[in-house]
C-alpha positions in Angstrom: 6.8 -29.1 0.0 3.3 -28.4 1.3 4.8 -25.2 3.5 6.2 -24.0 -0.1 2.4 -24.1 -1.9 0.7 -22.7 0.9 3.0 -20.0 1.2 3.1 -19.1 -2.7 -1.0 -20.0 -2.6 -1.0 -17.3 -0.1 1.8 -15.2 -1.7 -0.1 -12.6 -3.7 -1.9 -11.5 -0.3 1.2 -10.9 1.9 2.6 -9.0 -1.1 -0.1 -7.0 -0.8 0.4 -6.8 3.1 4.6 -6.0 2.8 3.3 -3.4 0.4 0.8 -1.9 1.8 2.0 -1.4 5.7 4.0 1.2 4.6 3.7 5.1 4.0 0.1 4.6 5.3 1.2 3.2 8.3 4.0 4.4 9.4 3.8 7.9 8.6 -0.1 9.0 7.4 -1.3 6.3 10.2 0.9 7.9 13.0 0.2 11.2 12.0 -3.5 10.6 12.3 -2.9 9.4 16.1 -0.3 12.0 16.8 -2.6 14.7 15.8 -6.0 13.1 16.8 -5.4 10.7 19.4 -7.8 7.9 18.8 -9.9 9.9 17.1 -9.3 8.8 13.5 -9.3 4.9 14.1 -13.2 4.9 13.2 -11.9 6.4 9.7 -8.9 3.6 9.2 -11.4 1.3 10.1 -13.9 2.2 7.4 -11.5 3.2 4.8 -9.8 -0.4 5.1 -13.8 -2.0 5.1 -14.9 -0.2 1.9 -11.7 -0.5 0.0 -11.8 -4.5 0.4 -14.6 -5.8 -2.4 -12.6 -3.8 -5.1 -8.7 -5.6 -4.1 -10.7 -8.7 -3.7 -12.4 -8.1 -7.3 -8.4 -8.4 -8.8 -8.4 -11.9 -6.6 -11.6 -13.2 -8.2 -11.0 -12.0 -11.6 -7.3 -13.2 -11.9 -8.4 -17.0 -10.2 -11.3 -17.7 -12.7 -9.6 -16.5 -16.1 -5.9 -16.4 -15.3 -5.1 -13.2 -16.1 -5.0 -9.7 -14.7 -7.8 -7.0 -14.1 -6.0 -5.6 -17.3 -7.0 -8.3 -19.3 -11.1 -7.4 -17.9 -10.1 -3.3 -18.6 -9.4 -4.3 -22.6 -13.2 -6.2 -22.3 -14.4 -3.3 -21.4 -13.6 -1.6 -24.2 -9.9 0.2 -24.8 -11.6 2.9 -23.1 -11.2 1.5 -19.6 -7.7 0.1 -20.8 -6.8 3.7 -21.5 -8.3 5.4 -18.8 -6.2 3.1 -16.0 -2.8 4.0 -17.8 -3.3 7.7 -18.3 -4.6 8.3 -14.5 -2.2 5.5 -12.9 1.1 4.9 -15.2 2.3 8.7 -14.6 1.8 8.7 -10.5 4.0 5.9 -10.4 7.4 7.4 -10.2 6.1 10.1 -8.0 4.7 7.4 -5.0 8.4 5.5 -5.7 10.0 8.5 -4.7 7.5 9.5 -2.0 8.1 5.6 -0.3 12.2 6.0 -1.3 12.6 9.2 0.8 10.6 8.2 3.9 12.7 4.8 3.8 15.9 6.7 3.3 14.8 8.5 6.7 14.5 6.3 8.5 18.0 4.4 7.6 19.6 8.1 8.3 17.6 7.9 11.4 18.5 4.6 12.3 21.8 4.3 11.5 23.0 8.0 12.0 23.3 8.7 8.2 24.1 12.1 6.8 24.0 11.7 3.7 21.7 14.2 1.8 17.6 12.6 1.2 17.4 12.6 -2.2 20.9 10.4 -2.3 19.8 8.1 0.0 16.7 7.5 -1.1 18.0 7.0 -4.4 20.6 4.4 -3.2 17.7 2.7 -1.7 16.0 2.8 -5.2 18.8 1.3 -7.0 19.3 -1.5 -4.0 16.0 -2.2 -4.2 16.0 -2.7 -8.1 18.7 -4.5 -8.2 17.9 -6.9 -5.5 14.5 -7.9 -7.9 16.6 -8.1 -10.7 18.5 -10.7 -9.7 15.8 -12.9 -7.5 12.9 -12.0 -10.0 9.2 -13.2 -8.1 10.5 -15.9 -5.4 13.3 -13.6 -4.1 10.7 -11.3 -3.5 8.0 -13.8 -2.1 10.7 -14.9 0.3 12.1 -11.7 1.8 8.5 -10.7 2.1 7.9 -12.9 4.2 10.8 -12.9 6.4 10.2 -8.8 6.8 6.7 -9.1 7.4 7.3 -11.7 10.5 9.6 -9.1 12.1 7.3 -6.5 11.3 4.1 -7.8 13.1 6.2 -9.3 15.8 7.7 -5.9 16.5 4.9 -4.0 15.5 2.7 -5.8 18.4 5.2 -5.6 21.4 6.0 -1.7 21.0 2.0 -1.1 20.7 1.2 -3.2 23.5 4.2 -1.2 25.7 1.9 2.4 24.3 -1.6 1.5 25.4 -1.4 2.6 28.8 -0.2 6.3 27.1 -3.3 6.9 25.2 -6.1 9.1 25.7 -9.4 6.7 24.9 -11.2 9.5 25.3 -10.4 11.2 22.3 -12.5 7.9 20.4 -15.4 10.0 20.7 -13.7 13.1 19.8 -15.1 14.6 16.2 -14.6 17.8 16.4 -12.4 17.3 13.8 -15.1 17.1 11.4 -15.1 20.7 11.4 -11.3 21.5 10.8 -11.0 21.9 6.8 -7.2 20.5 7.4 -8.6 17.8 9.1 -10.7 16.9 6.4 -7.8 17.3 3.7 -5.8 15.4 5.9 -8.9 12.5 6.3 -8.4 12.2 1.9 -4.7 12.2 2.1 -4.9 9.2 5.0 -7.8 7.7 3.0 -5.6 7.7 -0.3 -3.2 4.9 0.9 -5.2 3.1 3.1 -4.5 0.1 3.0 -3.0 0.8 -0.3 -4.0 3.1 -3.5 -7.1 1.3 -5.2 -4.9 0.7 -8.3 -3.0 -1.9 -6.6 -5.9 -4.0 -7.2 -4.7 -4.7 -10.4 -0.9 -5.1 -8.8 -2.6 -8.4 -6.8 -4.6 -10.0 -9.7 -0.4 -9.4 -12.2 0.9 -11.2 -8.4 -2.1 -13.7 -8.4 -1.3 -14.8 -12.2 2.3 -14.8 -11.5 1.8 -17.4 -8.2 -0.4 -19.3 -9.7 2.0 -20.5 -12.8 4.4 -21.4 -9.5 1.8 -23.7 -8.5 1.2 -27.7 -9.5 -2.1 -28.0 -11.0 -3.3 -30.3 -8.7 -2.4 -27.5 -6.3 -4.7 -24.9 -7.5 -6.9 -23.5 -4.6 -10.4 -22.9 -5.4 -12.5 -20.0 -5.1 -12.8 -19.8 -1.4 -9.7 -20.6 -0.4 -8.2 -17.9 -2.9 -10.6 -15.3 -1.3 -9.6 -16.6 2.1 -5.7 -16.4 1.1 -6.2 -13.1 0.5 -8.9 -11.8 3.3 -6.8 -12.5 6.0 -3.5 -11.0 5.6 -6.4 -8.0 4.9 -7.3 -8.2 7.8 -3.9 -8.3 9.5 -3.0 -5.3 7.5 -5.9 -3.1 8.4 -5.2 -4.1 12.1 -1.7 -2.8 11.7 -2.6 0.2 10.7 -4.9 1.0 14.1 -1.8 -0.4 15.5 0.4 2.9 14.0 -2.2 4.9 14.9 -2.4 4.1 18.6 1.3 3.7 18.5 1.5 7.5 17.3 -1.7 8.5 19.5 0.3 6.9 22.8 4.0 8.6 22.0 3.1 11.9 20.2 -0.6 12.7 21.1 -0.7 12.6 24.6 2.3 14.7 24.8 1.3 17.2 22.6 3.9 16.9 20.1 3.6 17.5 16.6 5.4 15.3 13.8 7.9 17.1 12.0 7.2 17.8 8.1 11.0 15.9 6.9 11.5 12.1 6.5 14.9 11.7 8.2 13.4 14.5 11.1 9.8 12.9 11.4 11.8 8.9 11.8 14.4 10.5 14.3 11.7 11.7 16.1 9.3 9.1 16.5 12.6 6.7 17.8 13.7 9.4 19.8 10.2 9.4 21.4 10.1 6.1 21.9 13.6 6.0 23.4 12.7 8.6 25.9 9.1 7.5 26.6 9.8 3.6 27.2 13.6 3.3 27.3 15.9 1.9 24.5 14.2 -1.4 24.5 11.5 0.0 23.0 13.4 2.3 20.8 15.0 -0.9 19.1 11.3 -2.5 18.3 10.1 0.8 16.8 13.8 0.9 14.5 12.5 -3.0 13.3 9.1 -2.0 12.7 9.9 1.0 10.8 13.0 -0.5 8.7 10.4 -3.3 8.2 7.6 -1.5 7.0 9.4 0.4 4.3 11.7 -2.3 3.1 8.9 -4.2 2.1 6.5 -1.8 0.8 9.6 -0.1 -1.0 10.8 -3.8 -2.8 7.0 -4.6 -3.4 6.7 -1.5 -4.8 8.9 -1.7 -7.7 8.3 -5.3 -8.3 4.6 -4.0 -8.7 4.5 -1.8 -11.5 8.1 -3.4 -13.4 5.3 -6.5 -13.5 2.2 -4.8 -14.3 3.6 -2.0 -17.0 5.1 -4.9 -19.5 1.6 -6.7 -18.8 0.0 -3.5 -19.8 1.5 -2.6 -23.0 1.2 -6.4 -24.0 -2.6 -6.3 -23.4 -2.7 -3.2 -25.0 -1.5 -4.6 -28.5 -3.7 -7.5 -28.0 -1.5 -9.9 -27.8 -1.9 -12.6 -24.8 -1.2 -11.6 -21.5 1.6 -13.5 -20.0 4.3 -13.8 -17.7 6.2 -10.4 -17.7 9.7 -11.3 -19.7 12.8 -10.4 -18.1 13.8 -7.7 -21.1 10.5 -5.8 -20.8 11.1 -6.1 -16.4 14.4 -4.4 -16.9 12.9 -1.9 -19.2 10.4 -0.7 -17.0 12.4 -0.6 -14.3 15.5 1.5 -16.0 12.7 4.0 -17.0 10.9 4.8 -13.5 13.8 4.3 -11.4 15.4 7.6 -13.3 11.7 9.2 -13.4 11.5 8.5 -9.4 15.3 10.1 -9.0 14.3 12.9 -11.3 11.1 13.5 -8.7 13.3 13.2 -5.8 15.6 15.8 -6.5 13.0 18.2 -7.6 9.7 17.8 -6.0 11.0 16.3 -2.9 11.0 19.8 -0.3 8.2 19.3 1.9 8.1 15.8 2.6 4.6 15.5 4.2 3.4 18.4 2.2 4.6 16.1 -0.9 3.3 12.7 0.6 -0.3 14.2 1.1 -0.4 15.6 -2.9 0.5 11.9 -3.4 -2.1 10.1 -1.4 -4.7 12.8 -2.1 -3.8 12.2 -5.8 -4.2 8.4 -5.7 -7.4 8.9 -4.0 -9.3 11.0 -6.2 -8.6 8.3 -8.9 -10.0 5.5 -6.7 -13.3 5.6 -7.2 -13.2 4.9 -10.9 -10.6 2.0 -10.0 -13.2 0.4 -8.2 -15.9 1.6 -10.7 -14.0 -1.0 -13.2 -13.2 -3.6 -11.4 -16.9 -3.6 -10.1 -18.0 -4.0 -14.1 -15.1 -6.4 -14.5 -16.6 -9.1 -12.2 -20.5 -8.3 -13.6 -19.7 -7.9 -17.4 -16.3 -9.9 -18.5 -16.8 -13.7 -19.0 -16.4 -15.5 -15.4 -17.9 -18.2 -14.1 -21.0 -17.8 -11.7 -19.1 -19.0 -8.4 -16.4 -16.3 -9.2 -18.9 -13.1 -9.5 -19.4 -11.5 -6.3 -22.6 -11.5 -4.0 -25.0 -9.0 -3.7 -24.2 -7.4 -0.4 -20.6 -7.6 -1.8 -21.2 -5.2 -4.7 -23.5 -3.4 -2.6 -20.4 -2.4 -0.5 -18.4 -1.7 -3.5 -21.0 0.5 -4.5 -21.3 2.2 -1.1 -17.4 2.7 -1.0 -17.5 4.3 -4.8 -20.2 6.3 -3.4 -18.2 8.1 -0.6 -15.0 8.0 -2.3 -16.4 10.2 -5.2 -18.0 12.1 -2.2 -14.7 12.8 -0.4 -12.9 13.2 -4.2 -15.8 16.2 -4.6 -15.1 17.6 -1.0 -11.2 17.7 -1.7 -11.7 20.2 -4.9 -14.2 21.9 -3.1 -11.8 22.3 0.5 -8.6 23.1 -1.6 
């Protein structure tokens, strides 16, 4: 019984962790080593530092007042309510289909499918949403955390086999600073590292949600909700230097550039692999790869079939609670067929597409973590829940050079 609260006391942060070891991992995260070597760990580093006070804002928020960042927006003033669902709500479908079609290749590329993308990832879609349907919050909780253990496990051995491959040299390398593609590729690695910025308000619907699973004598406090949630933070952001040497060890030193397709760019990092360290290793990258998108895919969906219901309920005023199963199916129906509709249209260039994604998501962050920053200050909390100076001081910082790098995409485009 005690295993069962600390895992659904801990549950909203390793949602956060299946979803966010994903597309910025496993693709944007091994394209920054493949192209740059070691180069780019300084900026997955950073990115990863300076995104953390506004995720752990949705933590703090969602513990003292039991209810969602949404719940803080509406505070605000409708306003800040409105500007979250215009800029947020409507990029949802798109990043479903952009995580559906590098999932479906690498199940093509796994398991020899030939089946065209835009089916398979549309299959995967439909699994996926069915799959939540039926196990709701704790099915979800549960296969997270089975997928995330073979994930780190395999994620770990296959890295430690690529050290020896990479070129530490290139650490100190920054000549990319002067590449304008480098640059646009810097925003586009930024944008879902460790995960968009809007997913802030995804923890605090998941933090709600776990904490109505919980016995009140279990309720953790403020501490050890931050610390439930800063270190599978810190796990993901390790991950993702992980990817990076892992594609800065296979692809960099050998000069080979990732292909621009889902099924092509999977087959080719476990052909790599296979070729480089034998099939052993070929197997661990399969696991980690499957791993990565399964959960960020199934996360995914759970996400914003939670949050949208939440929205529109906060939206009419009325009091936010637990998302009902009608208005879950609702959203769900709706940007399932929107994510299809994307994949069968928008869905040529897949790393073309995935970088107008991230990029997208990015220019939005800094007034994601412009809100939750007033949230904590100006909404009703107690003192113990507001954050510290030097913790809004980094937030500030981060808004700061994500409006910068927002400015310098425009400007580069």
């Amino acid at each position: 019984m005690q295993a069962s609260i600390l895992r659904r006391m801990a549950g909203p942060g390793l949602l956060f962790t299946g979803a966010a070891i994903g597309t910025s991992h496993l693709v944007q995260s091994t394209r920054a080593g493949a192209m740059f070597g070691a180069a780019l760990i300084i900026v997955i580093v950073l990115a990863n530092l300076l995104k953390y006070p506004a995720f752990r804002f949705g933590v703090d928020f969602s513990h003292a007042r039991r209810a969602s960042l949404l719940t803080g927006y509406r505070e605000l003033g409708m306003w800040a309510l409105a500007l979250f669902l215009v800029t947020v709500i409507p990029l949802v479908p798109i990043v479903w289909a952009a995580l559906a079609a590098a999932t479906a290749g690498i199940v093509a590329a796994v398991f020899g499918l030939t089946i065209s993308m835009p089916a398979l990832a549309s299959i995967v879609l439909v699994t996926a949403s069915a799959l939540l349907l039926v196990g709701g919050y704790r099915l979800l909780d549960r296969v997270n955390a089975v997928m995330l253990a073979f994930l780190v496990i395999s994620t770990l051995i296959t890295t430690a086999m690529v050290l020896p491959r990479v070129e530490w040299g290139t650490l100190a390398d920054f000549a990319w600073t002067q590449e304008t593609m480098a640059l646009l590729f810097i925003v586009a690695l930024a944008g879902f590292m460790p995960n968009p910025m809007d997913v802030s308000v995804i923890v605090s619907v998941w933090k709600v949600e776990a904490d109505r699973s919980l016995p009140p004598e279990a309720h953790p406090g403020i501490e050890e909700a931050r610390a439930t949630f800063r270190w599978p933070y810190v796990m993901t952001a390790f991950m993702a230097v992980c990817f990076c040497i892992m594609g800065a060890g296979v692809m960099h030193s050998q000069a080979i550039a990732p292909v621009s397709d889902a099924p092509g760019f999977a087959a080719q990092l476990i052909g790599l692999y296979r070729e480089a360290l034998g099939p052993g290793a070929a197997v661990l990258a399969s696991i980690a790869a499957l791993s990565v998108m399964l959960t960020t895919v199934i996360a995914a969906l759970d996400a914003y079939c939670r949050a949208v219901p939440v929205a529109l309920a906060v939206w009419q005023g009325r009091e936010e609670q637990s998302t009902t199963r009608r208005g879950y199916l609702y959203a769900c129906i709706i940007l399932v067929g929107l994510a299809v509709v994307a994949l069968f249209t928008l869905m040529r260039e897949f790393t073309v597409f995935l970088d107008f994604v991230t990029s997208a998501t990015f220019v939005v962050a800094p007034m994601i973590a412009l809100l939750n920053l007033l949230v904590v200050t100006r909404c009703d909390m107690p003192d113990e829940a507001r954050p510290g100076a030097a913790m809004k001081a980094l937030c500030i910082a981060a808004i700061a050079v994500m409006m910068a790098l927002a400015i310098m995409y425009f400007v580069l485009l």
